[in-house]
Phi, psi and omega in degrees: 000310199278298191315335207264348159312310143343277156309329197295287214271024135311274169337318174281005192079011173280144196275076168279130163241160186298353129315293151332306205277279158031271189317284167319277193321304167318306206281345180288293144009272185288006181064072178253006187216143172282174204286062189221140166292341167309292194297331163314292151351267172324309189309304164327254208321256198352310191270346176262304173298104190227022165264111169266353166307337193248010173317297191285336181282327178293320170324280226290294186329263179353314167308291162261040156245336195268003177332142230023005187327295185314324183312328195267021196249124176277079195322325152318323164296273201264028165233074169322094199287338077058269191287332190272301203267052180207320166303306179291310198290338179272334158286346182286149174250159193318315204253322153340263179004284174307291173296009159277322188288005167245040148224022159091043167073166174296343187262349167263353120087178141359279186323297188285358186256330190303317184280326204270307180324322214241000175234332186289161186221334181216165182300128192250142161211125202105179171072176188215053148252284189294212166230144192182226182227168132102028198245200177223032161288124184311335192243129188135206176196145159112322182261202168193151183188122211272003167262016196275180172232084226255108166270083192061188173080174177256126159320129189289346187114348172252001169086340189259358176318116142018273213233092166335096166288308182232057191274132156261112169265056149197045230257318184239061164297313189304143183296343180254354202274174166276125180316143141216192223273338148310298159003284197302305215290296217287351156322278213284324190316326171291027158262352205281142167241102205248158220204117173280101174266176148077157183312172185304113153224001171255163165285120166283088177296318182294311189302332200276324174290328181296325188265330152319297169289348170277340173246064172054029193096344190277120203306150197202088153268139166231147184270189165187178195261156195279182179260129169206164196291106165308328218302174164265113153231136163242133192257127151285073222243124177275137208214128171105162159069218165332314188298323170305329157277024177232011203301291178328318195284306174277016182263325156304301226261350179258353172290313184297250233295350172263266173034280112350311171244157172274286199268104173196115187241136186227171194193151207256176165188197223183117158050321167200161186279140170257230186255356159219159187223178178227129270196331174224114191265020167265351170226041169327296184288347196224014169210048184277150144301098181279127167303352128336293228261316183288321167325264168358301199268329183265158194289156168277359156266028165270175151192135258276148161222115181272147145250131184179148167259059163026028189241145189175200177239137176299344171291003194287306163289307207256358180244125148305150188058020174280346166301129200275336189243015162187168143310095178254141203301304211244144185293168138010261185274021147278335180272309132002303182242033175262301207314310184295323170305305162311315164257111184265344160271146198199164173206193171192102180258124178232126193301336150358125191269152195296326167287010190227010202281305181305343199240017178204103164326317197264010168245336143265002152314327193272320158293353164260343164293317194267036160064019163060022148263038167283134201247137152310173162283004163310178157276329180285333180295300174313318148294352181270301197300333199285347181286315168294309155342306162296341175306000000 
């Protein structure tokens, strides 16, 4: 059963190896988990699984291979009502709560799923008694009631049951799906480099133990400065025209990336870089940035994040006075490439889906300044960028 389980997740493209499965099979041996398909469940995703990107294609695989799985648990039994209500009292939230105590608390219930187990006999479907579906009975699944206990099966959509048997919390994992700023988060973390700064302020548990015992027992704590992310980044962001249709999207990928880094200074331009870029774009015009002065002031270990879609006319890049909004002395793609020469890690991510990139002259004029690093606004994409980054 567990080999064709295997294969399943093979099939769906998840990278499982036979080490993994190994691995699972060892740990089912030793009994580190009870006979419950919940707990398999976890065990499985833990031993298999070394993604979270790959989360939800496990969800779904898991799903449909093990489906009735439940029909085959004797619900009478084998459901320690014990263990069920010490599980609910630890998942509820404040208003959960309020809404057991106006059907008499958790233990009355309890009380009422334990007898209708024990009086029921057959599949119910309707009603607001036994426990089954579409119904308005506290117990069951597919109906509703905001006081409920949801057994198996799919929520109808209101959300309110107790208890999930079978949420994917993880729906945008997948490498093709649309970003959103978790995503963008689980992305950016491979750049990060981290470095103990700043005053003592975390506890060294291993030096506090060492040292506790080099002075006879007598406790000798010690501190030490936390851990944060060094990288650098200065992010560029193209802003205005074409761009108004990306907005949610880089507005995520820039919440993630403040987030995410400590040191990180960013600056806006319009459709390619010139000889200034600006920081308030209600004052653009009246508070500029000479692009001279971010060369100058920041180090060659930053690193450069272009945002854009690169769509524009190509004299925009290859020409003076190719800028729509002033007469600019010097082309583009000379400022472009002062930038990439000052910095050598560098990308340029662009919200464009990647398919339409051949079909616009002036994003491969821009993929050929920036060395053919250009990325999509994906999850894969942004992992590719973050690798170059790190290099």
């Amino acid at each position: 059963m567990l080999i064709d389980f295997f294969f399943s997740l093979r099939h769906a493209k998840l990278p499982v190896s036979v080490k993994e499965y190994l691995t699972m099979l060892e740990a089912l041996r030793a009994q580190v988990i009870r006979p419950s398909i919940d707990e398999f469940y976890y065990l499985s995703r833990m031993t298999l699984v070394k993604d979270e990107k790959h989360f939800d294609k496990f969800d779904q695989t898991f799903a449909a291979y093990f489906k009735g799985v439940e029909s085959l648990i004797d619900w009478k039994s084998d459901i320690p009502l014990e263990w069920l209500q010490k599980t609910l009292e630890r998942e509820l939230s404040a208003e959960e709560k309020a809404k057991i105590e106006a059907m008499g608390g958790l233990d009355k219930l309890m009380e009422r799923l334990k007898q209708l187990l024990e009086e029921q006999k057959e599949k119910h479907e309707g009603g607001n008694k036994w426990i089954g579906t579409g119904g308005t009975s506290p117990f069951g699944h597919g109906g509703y009631n905001p006081e409920g206990i949801r057994i198996g099966g799919p929520s109808k959509g209101n959300r309110t049951a107790i208890k999930v048997w079978e949420a994917r919390a993880y729906k945008d994992y997948d490498d093709q799906v649309e970003l959103g700023t978790r995503n963008i988060k689980v992305a950016l973390r491979r750049l990060r480099r981290f470095a103990r700064e700043g005053a003592d302020t975390e506890l060294d548990l291993d030096d506090t133990i060492h040292s506790t015992a080099a002075n006879a027992g007598m406790l000798d704590i010690k501190l030490r400065p936390e851990r944060h992310n060094k990288v650098k980044v200065l992010m560029l962001m193209d802003v205005g025209g074409s761009m108004d249709d990306h907005i949610k999207r880089v507005e995520e990928l820039f919440s993630a990336t403040k987030t995410e880094f400590k040191h990180l200074e960013y600056y806006y331009f319009h459709n390619c870089l010139y000889d200034y870029v600006w920081k308030n774009n209600r004052r653009r015009h009246a508070e500029k940035i000479a692009t001279w002065d971010l060369i100058h002031k920041y180090t060659p270990d930053y690193k450069v994040i272009f945002v854009g879609d690169a769509t524009m006319s190509p004299y925009e890049i290859l020409q003076p006075g190719g800028s729509v909004e002033y007469n600019n002395p010097e082309a583009g793609a000379v400022w472009l490439n002062r930038m990439i020469e000052q910095f050598p890690r560098f990308v340029w991510l662009n919200p464009e889906p990647e398919g339409l990139w051949q079909y616009r002259q002036s994003i491969t004029v821009i993929n050929q300044i920036m060395k053919n690093r250009m990325y999509p606004v994906t999850l894969a994409g942004l992992e590719q960028a973050m690798k170059v980054l790190s290099k």
